[in-house]
C-alpha positions in Angstrom: 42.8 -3.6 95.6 45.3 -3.0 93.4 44.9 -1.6 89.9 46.6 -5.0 87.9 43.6 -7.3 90.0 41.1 -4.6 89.1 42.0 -5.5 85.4 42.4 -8.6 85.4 38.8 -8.8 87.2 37.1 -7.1 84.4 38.9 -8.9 81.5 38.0 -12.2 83.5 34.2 -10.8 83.4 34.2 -9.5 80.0 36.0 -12.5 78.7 32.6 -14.7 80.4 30.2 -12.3 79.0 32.0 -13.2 75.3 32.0 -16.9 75.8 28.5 -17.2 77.2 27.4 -15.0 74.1 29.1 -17.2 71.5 27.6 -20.4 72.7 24.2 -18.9 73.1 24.1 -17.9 69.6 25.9 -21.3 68.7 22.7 -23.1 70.3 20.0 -24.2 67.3 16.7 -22.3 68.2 14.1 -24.4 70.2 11.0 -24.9 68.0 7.8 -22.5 69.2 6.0 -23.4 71.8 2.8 -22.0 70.6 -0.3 -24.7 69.9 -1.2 -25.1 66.0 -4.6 -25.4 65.2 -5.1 -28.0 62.0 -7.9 -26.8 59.8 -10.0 -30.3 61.0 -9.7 -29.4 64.4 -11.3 -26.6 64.5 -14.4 -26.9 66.8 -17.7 -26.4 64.8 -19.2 -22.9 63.6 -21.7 -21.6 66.3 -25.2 -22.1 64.2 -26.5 -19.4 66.2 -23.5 -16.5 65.0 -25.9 -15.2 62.3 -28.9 -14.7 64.8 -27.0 -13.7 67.4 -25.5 -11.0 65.3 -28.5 -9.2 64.0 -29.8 -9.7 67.6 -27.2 -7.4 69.6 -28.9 -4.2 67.5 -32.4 -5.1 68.6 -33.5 -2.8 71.4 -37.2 -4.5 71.2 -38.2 -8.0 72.8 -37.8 -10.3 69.9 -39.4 -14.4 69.9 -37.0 -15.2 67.3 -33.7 -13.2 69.4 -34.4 -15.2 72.7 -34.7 -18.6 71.2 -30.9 -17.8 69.9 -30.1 -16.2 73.0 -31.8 -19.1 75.4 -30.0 -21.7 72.6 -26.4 -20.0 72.9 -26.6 -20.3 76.8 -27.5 -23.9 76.3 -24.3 -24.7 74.2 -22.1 -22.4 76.5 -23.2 -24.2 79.8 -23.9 -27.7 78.0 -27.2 -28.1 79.2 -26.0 -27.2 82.9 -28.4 -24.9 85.1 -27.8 -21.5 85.6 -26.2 -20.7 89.2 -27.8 -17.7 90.9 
């Protein structure tokens, strides 16, 4: 190939490269596309978070510390049997 085609291949490229910039940064910006949570739609408190809490450091069987434990498996599996 000759050196003037060479040249006029590159400014060719370069001059795409520019033009594809400008209207890319011409373009508005599309809005997120992350979900919002709205304070009322926040799913309820877990009314076992304070048991369950002072249940992880207890190395001992505890009444109280199953019941929380037994009643967070219910909400997780919504009432479901356990599979083996």
């Amino acid at each position: 190939m000759s050196r003037l085609v060479r040249l006029a291949a590159a400014a060719a490229l370069g001059g795409l490269l520019t033009v594809i910039a400008v209207v890319s940064s011409m373009r508005p910006p599309s809005p997120p596309r992350t979900t919002q949570i709205i304070a009322g739609d926040t799913p309820a408190a877990n009314p076992n978070a304070v048991d369950l809490r002072r249940c992880r450091a207890i190395t001992t069987t505890d009444p109280d510390c199953d019941a929380a434990w037994e009643s967070e498996r219910q909400r997780f599996f919504h009432g479901r049997e356990r599979q083996p």
